[in-house]
N, C-alpha and C positions, 0 to 999 in steps of 0.2 A: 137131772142134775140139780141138788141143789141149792138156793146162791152163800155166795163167802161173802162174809164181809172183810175190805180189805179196807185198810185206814195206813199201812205203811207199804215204800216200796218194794221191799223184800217180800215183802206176803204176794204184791201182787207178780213178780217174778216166778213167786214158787206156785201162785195156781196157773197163770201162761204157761212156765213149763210142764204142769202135771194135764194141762187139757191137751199139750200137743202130745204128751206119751199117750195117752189114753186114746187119742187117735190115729195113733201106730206113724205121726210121722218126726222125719228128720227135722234137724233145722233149714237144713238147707231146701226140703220138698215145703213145710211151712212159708220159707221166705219166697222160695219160686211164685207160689200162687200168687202173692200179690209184689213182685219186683223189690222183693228185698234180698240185701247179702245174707250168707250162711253166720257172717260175723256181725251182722248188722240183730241176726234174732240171736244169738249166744252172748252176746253184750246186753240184751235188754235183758236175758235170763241171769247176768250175773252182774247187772250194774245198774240196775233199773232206774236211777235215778239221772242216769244221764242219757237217758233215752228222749228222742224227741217223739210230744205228742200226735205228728202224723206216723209215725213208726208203728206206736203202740198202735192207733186205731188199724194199720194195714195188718198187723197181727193180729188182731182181735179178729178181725174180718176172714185172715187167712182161718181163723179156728173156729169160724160158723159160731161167734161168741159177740155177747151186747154189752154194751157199758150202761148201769144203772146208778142212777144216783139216789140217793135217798138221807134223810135224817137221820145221823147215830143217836139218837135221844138224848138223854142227861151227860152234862159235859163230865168226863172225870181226866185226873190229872192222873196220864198213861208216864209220867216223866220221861217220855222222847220228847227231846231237844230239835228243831226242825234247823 
């Protein structure tokens, strides 16, 4: 796999939900592995921004996935408003 760069929360929404299709499961089989609700991962795939950061790490986890951080190089103005 190789990595995305994600810098908004919609991007990171739409790659969480395209790792869990890709590994044939539900929301609800994703959230079972690590004690989350069926609505607890359907909310982080359509609201990512009010997701809490222990949610995300128990999903990233539930999807055998690592969080990396690194430098995006040269600052440019994306004009998203935070």
């Amino acid at each position: 796999m190789k990595p995305q760069p994600i810098t908004l929360p919609n991007q990171l929404a739409a790659a969480l939900r395209s790792q869990r299709t890709l590994r044939g499961m539900t929301q609800a089989e994703a959230g079972a592995n690590v004690g989350l609700l069926q609505k607890t991962v359907s909310a982080m795939e359509t609201s990512p921004e009010r997701c809490s950061i222990f949610s995300l790490f128990k999903l990233i986890a539930a999807l055998d996935l690592q969080l990396v951080l690194e430098p995006r190089g040269p600052r440019r103005n994306t004009g998203v408003e935070w």
